[in-house]
mmCIF file as gemmi writes it, N, C-alpha and C atoms, coordinates in Angstrom:
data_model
loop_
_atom_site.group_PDB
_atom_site.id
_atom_site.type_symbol
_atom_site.label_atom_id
_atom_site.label_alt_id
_atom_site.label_comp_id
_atom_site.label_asym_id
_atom_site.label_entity_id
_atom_site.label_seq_id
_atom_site.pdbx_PDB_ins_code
_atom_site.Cartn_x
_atom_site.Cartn_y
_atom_site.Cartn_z
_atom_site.occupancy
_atom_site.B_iso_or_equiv
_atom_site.pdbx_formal_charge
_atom_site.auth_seq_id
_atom_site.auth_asym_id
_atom_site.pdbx_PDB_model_num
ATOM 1 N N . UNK Axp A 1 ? -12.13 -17.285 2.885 1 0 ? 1 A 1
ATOM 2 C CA . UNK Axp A 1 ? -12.286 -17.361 1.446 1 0 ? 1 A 1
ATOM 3 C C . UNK Axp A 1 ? -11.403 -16.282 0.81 1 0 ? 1 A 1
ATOM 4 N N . UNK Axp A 2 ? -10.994 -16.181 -0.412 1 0 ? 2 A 1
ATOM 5 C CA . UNK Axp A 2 ? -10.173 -15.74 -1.03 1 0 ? 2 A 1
ATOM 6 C C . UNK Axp A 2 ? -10.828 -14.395 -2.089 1 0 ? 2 A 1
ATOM 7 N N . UNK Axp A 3 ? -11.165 -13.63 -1.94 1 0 ? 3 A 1
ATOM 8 C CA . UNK Axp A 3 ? -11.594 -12.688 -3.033 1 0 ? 3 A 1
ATOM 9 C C . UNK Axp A 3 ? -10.798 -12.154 -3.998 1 0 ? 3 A 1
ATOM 10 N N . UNK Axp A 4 ? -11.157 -11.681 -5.476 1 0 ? 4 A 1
ATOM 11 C CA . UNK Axp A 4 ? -10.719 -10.969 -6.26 1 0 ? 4 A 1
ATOM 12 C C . UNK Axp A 4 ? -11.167 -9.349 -6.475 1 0 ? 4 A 1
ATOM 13 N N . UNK Axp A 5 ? -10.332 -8.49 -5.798 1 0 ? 5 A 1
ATOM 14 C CA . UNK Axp A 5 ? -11.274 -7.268 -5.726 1 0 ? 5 A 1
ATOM 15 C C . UNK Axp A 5 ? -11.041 -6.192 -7.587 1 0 ? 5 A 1
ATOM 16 N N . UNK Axp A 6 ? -11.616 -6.024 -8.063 1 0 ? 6 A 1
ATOM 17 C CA . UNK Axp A 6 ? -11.78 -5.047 -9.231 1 0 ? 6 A 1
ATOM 18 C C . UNK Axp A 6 ? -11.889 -3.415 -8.863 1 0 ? 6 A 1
ATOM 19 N N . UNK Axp A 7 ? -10.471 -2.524 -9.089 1 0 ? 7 A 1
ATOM 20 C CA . UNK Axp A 7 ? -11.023 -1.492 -8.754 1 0 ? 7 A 1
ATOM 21 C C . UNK Axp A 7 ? -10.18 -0.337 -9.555 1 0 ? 7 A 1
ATOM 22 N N . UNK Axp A 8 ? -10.336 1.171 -8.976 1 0 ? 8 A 1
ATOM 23 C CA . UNK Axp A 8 ? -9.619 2.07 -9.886 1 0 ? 8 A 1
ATOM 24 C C . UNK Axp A 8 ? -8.894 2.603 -8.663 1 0 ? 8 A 1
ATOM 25 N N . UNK Axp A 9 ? -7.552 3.54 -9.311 1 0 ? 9 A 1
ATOM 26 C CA . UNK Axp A 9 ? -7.022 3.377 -8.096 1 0 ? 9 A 1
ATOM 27 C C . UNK Axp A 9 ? -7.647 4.813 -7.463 1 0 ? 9 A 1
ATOM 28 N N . UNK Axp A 10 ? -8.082 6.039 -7.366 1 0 ? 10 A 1
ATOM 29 C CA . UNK Axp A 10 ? -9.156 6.469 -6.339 1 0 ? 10 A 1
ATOM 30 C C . UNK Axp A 10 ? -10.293 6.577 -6.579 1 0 ? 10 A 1
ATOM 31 N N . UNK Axp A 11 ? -10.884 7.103 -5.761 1 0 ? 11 A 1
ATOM 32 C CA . UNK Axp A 11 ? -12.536 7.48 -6.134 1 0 ? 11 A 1
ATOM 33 C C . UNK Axp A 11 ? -12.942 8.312 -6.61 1 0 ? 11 A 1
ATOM 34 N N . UNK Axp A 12 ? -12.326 9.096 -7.872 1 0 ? 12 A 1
ATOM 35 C CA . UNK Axp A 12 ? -12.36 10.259 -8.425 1 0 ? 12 A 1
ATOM 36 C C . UNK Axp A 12 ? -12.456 9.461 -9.991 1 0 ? 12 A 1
ATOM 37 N N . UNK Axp A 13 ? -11.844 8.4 -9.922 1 0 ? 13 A 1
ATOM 38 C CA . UNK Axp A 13 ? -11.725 8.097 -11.328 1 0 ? 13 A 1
ATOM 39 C C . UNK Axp A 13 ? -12.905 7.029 -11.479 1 0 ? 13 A 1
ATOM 40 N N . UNK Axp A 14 ? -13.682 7.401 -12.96 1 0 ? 14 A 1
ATOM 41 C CA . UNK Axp A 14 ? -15.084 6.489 -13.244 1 0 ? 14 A 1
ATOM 42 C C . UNK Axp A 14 ? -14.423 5.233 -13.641 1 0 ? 14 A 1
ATOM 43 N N . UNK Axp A 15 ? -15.065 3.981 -13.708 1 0 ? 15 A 1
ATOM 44 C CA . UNK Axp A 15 ? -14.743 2.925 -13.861 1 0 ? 15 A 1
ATOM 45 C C . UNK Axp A 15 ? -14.448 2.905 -15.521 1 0 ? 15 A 1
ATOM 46 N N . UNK Axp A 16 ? -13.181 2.572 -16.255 1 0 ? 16 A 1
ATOM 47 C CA . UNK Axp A 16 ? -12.33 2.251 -17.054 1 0 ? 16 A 1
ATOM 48 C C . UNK Axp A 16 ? -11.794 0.957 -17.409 1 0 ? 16 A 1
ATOM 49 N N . UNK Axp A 17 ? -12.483 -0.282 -18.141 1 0 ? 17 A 1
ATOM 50 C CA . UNK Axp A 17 ? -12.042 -1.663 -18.548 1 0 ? 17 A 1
ATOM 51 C C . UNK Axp A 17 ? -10.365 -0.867 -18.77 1 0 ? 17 A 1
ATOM 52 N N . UNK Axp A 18 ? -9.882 -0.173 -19.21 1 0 ? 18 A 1
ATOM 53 C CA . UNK Axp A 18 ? -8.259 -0.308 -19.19 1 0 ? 18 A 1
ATOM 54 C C . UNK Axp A 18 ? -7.526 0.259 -18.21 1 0 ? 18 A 1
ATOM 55 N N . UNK Axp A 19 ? -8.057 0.771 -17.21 1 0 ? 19 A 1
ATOM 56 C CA . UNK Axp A 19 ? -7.24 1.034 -16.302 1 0 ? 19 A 1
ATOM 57 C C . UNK Axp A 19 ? -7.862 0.477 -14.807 1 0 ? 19 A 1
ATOM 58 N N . UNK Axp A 20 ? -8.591 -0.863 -14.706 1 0 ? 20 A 1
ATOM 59 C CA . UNK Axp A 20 ? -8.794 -1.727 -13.641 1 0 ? 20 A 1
ATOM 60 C C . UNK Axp A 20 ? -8.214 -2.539 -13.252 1 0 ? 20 A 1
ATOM 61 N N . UNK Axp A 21 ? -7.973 -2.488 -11.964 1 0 ? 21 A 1
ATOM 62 C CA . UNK Axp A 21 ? -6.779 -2.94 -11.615 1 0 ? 21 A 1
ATOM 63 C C . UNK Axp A 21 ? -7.189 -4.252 -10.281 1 0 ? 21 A 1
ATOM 64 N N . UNK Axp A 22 ? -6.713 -5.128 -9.95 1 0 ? 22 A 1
ATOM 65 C CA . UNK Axp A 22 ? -7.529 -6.013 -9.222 1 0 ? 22 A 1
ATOM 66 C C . UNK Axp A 22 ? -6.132 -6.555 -7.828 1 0 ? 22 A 1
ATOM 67 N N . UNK Axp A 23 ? -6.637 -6.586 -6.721 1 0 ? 23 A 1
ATOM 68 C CA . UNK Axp A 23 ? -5.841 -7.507 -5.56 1 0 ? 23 A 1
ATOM 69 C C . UNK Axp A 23 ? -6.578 -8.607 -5.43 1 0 ? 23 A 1
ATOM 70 N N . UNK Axp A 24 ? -5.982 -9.325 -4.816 1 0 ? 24 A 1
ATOM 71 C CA . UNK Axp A 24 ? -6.736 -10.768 -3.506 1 0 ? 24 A 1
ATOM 72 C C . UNK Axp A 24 ? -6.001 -10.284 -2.79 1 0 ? 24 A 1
ATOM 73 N N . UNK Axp A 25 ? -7.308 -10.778 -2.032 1 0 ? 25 A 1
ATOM 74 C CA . UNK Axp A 25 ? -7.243 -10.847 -0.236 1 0 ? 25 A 1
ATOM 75 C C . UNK Axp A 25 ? -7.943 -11.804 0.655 1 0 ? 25 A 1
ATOM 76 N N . UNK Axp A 26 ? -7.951 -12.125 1.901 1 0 ? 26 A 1
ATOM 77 C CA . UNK Axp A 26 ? -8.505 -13.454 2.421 1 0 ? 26 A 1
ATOM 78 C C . UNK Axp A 26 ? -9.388 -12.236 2.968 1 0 ? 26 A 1
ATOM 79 N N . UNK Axp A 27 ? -10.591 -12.749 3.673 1 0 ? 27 A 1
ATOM 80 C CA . UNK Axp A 27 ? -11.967 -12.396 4.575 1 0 ? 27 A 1
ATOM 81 C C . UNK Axp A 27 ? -13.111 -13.648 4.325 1 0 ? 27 A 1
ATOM 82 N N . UNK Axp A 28 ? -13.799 -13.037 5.69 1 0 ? 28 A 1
ATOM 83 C CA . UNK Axp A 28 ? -14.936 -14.177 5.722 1 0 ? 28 A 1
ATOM 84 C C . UNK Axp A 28 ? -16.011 -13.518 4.753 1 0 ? 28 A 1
ATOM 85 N N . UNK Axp A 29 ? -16.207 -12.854 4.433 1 0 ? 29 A 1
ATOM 86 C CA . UNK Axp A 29 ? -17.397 -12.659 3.623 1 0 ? 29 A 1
ATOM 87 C C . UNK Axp A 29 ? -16.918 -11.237 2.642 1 0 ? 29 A 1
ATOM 88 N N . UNK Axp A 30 ? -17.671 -11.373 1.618 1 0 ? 30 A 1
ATOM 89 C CA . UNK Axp A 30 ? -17.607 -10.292 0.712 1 0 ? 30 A 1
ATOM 90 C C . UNK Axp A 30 ? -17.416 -9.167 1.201 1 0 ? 30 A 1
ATOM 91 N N . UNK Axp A 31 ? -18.852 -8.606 1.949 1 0 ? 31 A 1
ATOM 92 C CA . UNK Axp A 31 ? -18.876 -7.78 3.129 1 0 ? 31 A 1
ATOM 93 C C . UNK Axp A 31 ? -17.417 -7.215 3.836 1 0 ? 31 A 1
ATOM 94 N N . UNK Axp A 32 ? -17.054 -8.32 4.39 1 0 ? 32 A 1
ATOM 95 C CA . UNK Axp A 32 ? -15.821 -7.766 5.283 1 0 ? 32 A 1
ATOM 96 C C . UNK Axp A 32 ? -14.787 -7.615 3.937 1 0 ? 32 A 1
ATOM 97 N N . UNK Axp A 33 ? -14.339 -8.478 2.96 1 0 ? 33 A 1
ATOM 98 C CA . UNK Axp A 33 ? -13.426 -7.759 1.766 1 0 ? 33 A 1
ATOM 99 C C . UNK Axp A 33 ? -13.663 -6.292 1.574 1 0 ? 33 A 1
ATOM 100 N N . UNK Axp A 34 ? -14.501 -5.855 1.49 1 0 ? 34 A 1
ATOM 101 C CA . UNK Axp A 34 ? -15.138 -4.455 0.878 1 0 ? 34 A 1
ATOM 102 C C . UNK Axp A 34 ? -14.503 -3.556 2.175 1 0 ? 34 A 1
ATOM 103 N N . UNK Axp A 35 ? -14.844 -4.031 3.076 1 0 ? 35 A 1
ATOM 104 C CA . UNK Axp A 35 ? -14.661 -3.136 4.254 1 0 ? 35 A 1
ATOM 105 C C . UNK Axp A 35 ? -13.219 -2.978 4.407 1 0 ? 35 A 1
ATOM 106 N N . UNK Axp A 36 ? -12.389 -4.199 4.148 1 0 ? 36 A 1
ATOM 107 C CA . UNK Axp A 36 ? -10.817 -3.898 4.479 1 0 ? 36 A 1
ATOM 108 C C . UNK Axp A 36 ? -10.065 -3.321 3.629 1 0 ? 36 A 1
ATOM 109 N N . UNK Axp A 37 ? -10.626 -2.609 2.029 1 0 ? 37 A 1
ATOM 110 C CA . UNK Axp A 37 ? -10.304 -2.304 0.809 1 0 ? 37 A 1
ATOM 111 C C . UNK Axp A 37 ? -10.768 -0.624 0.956 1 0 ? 37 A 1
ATOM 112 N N . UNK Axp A 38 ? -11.874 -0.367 2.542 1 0 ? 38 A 1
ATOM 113 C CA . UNK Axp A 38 ? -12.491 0.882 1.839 1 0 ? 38 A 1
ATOM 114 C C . UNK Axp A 38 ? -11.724 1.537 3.391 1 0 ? 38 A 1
ATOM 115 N N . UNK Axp A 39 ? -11.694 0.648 4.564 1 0 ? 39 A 1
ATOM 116 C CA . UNK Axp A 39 ? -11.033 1.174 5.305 1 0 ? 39 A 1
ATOM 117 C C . UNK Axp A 39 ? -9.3 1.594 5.124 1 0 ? 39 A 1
ATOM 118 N N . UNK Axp A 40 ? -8.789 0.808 4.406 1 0 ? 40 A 1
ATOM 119 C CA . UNK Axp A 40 ? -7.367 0.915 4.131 1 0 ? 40 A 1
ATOM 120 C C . UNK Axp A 40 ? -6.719 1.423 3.02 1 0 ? 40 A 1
ATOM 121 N N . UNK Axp A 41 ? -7.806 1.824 1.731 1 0 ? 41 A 1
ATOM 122 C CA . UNK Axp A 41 ? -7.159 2.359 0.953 1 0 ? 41 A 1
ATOM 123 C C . UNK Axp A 41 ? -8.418 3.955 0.617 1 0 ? 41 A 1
ATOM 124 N N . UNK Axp A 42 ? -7.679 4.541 -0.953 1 0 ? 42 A 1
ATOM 125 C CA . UNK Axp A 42 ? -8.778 5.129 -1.468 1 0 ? 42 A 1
ATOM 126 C C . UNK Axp A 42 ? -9.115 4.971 -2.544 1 0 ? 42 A 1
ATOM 127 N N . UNK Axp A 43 ? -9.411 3.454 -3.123 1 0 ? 43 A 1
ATOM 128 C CA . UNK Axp A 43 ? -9.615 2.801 -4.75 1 0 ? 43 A 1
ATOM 129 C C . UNK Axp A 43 ? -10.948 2.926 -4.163 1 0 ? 43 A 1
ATOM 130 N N . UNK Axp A 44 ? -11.633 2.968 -5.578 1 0 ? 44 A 1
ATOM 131 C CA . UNK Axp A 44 ? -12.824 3.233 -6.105 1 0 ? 44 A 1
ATOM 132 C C . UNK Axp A 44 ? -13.328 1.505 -6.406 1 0 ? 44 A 1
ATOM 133 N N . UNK Axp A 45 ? -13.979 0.975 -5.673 1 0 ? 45 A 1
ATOM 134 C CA . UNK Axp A 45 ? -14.412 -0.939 -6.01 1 0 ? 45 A 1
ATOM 135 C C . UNK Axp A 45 ? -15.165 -1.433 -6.614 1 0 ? 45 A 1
ATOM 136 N N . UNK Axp A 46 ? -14.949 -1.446 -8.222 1 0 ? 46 A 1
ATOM 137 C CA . UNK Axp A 46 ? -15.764 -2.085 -9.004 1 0 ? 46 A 1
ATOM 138 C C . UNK Axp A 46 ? -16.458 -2.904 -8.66 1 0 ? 46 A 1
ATOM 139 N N . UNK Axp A 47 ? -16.042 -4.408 -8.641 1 0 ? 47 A 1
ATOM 140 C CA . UNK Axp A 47 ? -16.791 -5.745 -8.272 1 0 ? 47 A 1
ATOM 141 C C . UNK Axp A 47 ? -15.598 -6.253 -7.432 1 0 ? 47 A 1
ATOM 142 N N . UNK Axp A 48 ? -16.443 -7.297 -6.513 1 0 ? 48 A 1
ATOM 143 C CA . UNK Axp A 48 ? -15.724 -8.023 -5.776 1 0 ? 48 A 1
ATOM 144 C C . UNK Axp A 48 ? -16.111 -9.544 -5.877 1 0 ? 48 A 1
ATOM 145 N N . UNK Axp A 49 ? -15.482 -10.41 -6.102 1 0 ? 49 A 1
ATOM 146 C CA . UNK Axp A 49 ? -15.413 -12.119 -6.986 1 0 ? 49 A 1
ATOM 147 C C . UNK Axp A 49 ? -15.095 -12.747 -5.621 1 0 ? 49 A 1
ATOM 148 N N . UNK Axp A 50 ? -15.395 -14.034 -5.328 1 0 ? 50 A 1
ATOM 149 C CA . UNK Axp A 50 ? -14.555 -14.94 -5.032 1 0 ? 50 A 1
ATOM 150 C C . UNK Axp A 50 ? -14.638 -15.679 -5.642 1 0 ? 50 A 1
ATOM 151 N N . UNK Axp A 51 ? -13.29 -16.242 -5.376 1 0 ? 51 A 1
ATOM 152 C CA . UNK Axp A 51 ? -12.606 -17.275 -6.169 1 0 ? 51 A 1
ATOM 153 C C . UNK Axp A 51 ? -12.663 -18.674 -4.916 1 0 ? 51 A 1
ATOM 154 N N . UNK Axp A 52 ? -12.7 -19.712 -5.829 1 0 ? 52 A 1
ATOM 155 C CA . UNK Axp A 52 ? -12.589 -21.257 -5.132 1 0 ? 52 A 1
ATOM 156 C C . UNK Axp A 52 ? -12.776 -21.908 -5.918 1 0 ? 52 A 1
ATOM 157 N N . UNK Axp A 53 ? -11.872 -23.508 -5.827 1 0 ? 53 A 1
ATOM 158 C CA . UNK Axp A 53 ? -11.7 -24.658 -6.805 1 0 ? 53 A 1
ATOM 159 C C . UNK Axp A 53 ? -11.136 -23.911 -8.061 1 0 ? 53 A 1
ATOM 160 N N . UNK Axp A 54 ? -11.428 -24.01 -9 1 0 ? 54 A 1
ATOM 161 C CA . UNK Axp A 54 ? -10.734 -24.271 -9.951 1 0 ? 54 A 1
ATOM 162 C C . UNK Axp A 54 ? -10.365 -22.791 -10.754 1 0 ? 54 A 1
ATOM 163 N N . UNK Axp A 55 ? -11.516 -21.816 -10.082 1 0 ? 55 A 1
ATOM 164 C CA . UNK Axp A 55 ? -11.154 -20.379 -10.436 1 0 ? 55 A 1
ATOM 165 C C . UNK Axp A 55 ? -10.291 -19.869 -9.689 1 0 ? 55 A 1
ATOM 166 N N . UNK Axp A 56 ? -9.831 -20.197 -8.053 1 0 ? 56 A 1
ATOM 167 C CA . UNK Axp A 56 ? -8.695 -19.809 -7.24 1 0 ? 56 A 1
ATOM 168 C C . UNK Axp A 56 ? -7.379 -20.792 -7.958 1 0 ? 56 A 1
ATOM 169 N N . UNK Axp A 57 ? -7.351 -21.972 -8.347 1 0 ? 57 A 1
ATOM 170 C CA . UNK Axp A 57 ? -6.622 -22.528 -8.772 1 0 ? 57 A 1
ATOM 171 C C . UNK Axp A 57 ? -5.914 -21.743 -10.124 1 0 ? 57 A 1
ATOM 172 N N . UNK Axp A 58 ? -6.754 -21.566 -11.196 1 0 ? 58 A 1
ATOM 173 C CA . UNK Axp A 58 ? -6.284 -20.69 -12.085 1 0 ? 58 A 1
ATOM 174 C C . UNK Axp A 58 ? -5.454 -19.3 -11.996 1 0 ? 58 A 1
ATOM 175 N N . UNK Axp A 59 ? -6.324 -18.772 -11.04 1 0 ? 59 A 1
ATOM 176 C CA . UNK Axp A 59 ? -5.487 -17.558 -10.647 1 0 ? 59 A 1
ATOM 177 C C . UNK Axp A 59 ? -4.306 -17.38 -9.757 1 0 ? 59 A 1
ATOM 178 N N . UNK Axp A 60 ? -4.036 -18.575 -9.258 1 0 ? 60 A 1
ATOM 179 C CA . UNK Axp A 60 ? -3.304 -18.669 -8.119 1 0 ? 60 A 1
ATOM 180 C C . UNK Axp A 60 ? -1.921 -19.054 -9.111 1 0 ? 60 A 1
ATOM 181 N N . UNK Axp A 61 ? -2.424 -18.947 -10.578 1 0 ? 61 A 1
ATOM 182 C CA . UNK Axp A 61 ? -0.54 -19.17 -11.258 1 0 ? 61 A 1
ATOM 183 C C . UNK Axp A 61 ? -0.49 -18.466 -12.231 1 0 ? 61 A 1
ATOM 184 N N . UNK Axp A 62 ? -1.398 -17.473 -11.821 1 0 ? 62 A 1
ATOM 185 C CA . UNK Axp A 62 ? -0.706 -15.951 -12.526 1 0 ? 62 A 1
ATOM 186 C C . UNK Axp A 62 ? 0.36 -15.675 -11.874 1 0 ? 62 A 1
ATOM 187 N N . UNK Axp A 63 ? 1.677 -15.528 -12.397 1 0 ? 63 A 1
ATOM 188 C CA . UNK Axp A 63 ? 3.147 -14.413 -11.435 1 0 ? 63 A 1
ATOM 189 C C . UNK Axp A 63 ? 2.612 -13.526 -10.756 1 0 ? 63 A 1
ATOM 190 N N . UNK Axp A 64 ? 1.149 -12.545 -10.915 1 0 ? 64 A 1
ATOM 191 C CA . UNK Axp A 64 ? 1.499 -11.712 -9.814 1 0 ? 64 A 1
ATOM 192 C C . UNK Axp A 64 ? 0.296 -11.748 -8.705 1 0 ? 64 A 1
ATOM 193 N N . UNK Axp A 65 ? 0.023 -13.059 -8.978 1 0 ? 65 A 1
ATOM 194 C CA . UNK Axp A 65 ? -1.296 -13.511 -7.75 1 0 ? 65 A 1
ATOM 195 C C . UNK Axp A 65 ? 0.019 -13.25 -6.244 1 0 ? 65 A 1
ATOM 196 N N . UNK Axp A 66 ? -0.717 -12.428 -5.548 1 0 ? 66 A 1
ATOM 197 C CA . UNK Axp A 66 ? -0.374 -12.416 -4.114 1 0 ? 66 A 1
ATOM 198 C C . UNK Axp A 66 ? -1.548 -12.314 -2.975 1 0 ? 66 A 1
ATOM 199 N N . UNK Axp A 67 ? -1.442 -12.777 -1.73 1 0 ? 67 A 1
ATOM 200 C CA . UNK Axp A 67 ? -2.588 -12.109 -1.015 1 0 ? 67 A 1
ATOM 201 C C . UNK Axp A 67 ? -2.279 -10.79 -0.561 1 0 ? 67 A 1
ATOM 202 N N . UNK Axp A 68 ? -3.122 -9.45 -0.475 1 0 ? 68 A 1
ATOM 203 C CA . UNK Axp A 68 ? -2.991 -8.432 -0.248 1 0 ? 68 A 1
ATOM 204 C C . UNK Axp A 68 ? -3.222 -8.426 1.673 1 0 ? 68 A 1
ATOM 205 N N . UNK Axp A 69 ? -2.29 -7.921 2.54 1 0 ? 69 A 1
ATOM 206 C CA . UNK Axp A 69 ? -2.401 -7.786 4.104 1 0 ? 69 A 1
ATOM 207 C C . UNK Axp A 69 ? -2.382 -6.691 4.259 1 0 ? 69 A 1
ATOM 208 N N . UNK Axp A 70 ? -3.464 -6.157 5.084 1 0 ? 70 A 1
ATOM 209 C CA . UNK Axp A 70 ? -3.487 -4.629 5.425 1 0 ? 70 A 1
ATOM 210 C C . UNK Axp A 70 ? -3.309 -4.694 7.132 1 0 ? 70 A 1
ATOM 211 N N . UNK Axp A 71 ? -2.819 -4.046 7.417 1 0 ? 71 A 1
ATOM 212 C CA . UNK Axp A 71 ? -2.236 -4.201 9.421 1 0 ? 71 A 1
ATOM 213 C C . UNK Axp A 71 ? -2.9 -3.48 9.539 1 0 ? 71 A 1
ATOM 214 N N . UNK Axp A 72 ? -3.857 -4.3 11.201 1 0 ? 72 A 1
ATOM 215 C CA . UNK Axp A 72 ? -4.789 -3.755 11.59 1 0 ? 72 A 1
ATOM 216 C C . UNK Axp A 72 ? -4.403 -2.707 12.564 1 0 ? 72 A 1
């Protein structure tokens, strides 16, 4: 499944509607999104969405929809 992660970029900074910043990424469960966002970076993770049907569709034609890959 495809998630939309919501976050700031470290964990020092309180959550800010203008400076939230969001990736996708594939994982099987929310759970594991969270985990590959907290193991690989140091953003602070608002909410985490998935997207499917017609809400992955929408987002998927924004210009800067990409999937985010972190090497294991």
């Amino acid at each position: 499944m495809i998630y939309k992660v919501y976050y700031q970029e470290t964990q020092a900074r309180n959550p800010q509607r203008e400076t939230t910043q969001a990736l996708y990424l594939e994982a099987d469960t929310e759970v594991a999104a969270r985990t590959l966002v907290e193991d690989n970076t140091d953003h602070n993770i608002e909410f985490i969405e998935p997207l499917a049907g017609n809400f992955l569709d929408y987002e998927q034609q924004n210009p800067e929809y990409h999937l985010t890959e972190f090497n294991k």
